[in-house]
DOZAKOL-806413 format. One line per field, with one value per residue: residue number from 1; x, y, z of N, C-alpha, C in turn. Coordinates in pm, 1 decimal. Each point is the difference from the previous one (the first is absolute). Layout:
N
nr <- [NUM:...]
n.c1 <- [X:...]
n.c2 <- [Y:...]
n.c3 <- [Z:...]
ca.c1 <- [X:...]
ca.c2 <- [Y:...]
ca.c3 <- [Z:...]
c.c1 <- [X:...]
c.c2 <- [Y:...]
c.c3 <- [Z:...]
//
This chain:
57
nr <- [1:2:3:4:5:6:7:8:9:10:11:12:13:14:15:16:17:18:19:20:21:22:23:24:25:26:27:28:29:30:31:32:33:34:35:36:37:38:39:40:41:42:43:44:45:46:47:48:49:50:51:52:53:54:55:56:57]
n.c1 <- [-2273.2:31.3:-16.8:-72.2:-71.7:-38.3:4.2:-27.2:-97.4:-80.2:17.3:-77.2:-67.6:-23.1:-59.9:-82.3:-0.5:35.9:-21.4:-57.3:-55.1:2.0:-25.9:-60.3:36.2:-125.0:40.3:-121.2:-52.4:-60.0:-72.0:75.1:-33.5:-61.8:-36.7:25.3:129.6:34.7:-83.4:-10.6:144.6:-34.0:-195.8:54.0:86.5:-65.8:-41.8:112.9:104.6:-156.4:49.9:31.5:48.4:22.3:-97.0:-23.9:-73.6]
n.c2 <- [-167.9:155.0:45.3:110.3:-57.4:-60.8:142.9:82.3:-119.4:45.7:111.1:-18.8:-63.1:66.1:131.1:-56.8:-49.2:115.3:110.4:-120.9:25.4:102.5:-18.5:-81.8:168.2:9.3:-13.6:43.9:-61.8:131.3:63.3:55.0:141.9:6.1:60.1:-112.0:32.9:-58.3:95.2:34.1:21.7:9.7:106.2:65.3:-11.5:39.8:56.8:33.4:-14.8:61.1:27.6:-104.0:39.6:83.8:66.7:81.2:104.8]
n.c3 <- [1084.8:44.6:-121.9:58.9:92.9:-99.9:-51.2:104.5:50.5:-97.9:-15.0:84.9:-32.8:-98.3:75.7:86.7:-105.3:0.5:141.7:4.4:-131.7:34.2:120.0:-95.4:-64.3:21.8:-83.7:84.0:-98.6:76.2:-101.5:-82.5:58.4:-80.9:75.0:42.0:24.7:-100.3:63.8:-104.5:52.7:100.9:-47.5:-135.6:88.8:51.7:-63.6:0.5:119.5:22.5:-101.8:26.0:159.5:-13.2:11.8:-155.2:63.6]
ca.c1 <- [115.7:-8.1:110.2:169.0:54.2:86.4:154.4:77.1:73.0:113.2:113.8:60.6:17.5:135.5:196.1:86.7:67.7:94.4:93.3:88.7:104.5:136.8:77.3:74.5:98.0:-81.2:-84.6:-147.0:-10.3:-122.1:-8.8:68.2:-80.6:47.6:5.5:130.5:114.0:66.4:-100.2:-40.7:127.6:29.5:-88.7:30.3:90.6:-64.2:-180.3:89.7:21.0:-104.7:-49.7:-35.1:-67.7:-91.8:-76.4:-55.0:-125.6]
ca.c2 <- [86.8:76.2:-23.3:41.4:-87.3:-100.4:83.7:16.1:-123.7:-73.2:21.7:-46.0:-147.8:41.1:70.6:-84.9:-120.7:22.9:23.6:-128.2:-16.0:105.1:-43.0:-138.2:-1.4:-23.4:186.3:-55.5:9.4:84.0:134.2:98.0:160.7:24.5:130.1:5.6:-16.3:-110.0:-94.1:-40.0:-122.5:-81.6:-120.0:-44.8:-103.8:-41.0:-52.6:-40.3:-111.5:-79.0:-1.5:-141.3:-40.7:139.8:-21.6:182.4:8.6]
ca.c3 <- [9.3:-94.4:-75.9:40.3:133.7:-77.1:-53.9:119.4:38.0:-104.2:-6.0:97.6:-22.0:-91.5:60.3:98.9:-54.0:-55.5:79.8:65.7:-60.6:40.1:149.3:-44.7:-104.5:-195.5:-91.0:-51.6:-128.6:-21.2:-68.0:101.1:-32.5:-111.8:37.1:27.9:-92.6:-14.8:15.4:-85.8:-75.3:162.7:-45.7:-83.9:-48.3:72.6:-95.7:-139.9:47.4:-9.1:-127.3:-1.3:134.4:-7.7:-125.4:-15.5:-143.4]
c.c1 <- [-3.1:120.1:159.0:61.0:51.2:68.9:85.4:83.0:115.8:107.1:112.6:74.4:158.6:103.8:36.0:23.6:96.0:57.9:51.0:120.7:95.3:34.6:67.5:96.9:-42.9:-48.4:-135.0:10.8:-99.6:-25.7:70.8:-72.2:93.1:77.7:119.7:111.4:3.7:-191.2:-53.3:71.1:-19.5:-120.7:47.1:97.6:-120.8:-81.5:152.6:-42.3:-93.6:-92.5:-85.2:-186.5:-163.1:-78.6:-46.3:-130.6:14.8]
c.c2 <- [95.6:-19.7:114.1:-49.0:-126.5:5.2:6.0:-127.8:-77.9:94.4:42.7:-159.8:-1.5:53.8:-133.9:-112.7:92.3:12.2:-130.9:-57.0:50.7:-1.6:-145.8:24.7:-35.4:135.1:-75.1:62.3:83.7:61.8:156.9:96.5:19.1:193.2:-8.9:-33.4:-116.7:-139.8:-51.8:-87.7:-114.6:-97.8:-86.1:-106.4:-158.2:-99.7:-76.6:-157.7:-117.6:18.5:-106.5:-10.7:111.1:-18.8:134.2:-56.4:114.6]
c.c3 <- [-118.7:-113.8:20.5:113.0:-46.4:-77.6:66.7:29.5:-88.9:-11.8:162.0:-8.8:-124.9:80.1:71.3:-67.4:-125.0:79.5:73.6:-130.9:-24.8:78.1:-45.8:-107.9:-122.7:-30.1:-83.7:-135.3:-49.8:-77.1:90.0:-94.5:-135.7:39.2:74.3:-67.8:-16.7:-48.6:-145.2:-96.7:84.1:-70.6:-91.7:14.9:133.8:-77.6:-131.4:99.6:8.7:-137.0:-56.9:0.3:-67.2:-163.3:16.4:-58.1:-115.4]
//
């Protein structure tokens, strides 16, 4: 399998398990476009919550 056809899949494989968690009333926990409003407070308090969890190089 080529590697953009398994790009492709995978992020097919992402919308639809976000989009089932929104039909269930969960807001998926994703990276949002920093280009968008709000998106770069939205990472930040994101990566705050799992601070722990995450390791930088």
């Amino acid at each position: 399998m080529s590697t953009i056809t398994t790009s492709i899949l995978l992020q097919a494989v992402t919308y639809e398990a976000a989009r089932l968690l929104v039909e269930q009333g969960i807001e998926p926990e994703i990276y949002r476009s920093q280009n968008e409003d709000g998106g770069r407070e939205y990472n930040e308090a994101l990566e705050a919550k799992y601070d722990d969890r995450l390791s930088r190089m």
